[in-house]
C-alpha positions in Angstrom: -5.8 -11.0 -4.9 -3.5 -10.9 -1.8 -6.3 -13.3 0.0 -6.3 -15.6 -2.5 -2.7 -15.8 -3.4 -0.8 -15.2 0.1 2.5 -12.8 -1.7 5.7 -12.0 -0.3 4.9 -8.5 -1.6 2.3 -6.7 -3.2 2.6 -3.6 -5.3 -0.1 -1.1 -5.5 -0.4 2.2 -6.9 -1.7 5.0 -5.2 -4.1 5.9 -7.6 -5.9 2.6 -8.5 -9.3 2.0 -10.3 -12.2 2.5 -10.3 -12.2 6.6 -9.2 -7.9 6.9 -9.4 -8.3 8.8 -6.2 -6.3 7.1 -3.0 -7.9 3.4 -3.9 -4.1 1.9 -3.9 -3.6 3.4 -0.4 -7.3 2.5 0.6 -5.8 -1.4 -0.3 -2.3 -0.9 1.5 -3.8 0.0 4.7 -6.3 -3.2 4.8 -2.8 -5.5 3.5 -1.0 -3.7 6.6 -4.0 -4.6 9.0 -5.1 -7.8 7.7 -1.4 -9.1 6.7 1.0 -7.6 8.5 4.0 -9.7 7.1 3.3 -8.9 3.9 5.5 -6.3 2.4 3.7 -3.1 0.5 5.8 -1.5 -2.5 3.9 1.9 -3.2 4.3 3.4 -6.5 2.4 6.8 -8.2 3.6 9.8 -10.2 1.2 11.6 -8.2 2.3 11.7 -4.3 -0.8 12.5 -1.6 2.1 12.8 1.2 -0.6 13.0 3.9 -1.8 9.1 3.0 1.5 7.5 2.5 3.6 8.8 5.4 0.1 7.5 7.6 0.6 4.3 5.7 4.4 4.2 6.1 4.2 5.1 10.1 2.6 2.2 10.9 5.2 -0.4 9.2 8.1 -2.4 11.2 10.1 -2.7 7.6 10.4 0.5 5.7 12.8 1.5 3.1 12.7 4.7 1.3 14.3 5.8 -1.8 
């Protein structure tokens, strides 16, 4: 969707379909590689810290609430 559409933002969950594992984060790292400018809302009830401070690191614009 973020190919085709070219968003300000996108918002992902961490725990996405198909498996609800770390598919969400799996997607925000490629957005963050292949579209840096792009901004990544993360949102989950459940929190792998690990995945998401990896994907936060590597950000130039972070906010954190």
């Amino acid at each position: 969707m973020v190919r085709d559409r070219s968003p300000a933002l996108a918002i992902v969950d961490i725990r996405m379909p198909p498996s609800h594992d770390t598919e969400g984060l799996d997607a925000a790292k490629t957005i963050r590689s292949q579209w840096p400018d792009i901004a990544i809302l993360v949102l989950s009830a459940h929190v792998d810290v690990d995945h998401a401070m990896e994907l936060l690191a590597g950000g130039i614009r972070l906010g954190t609430y």
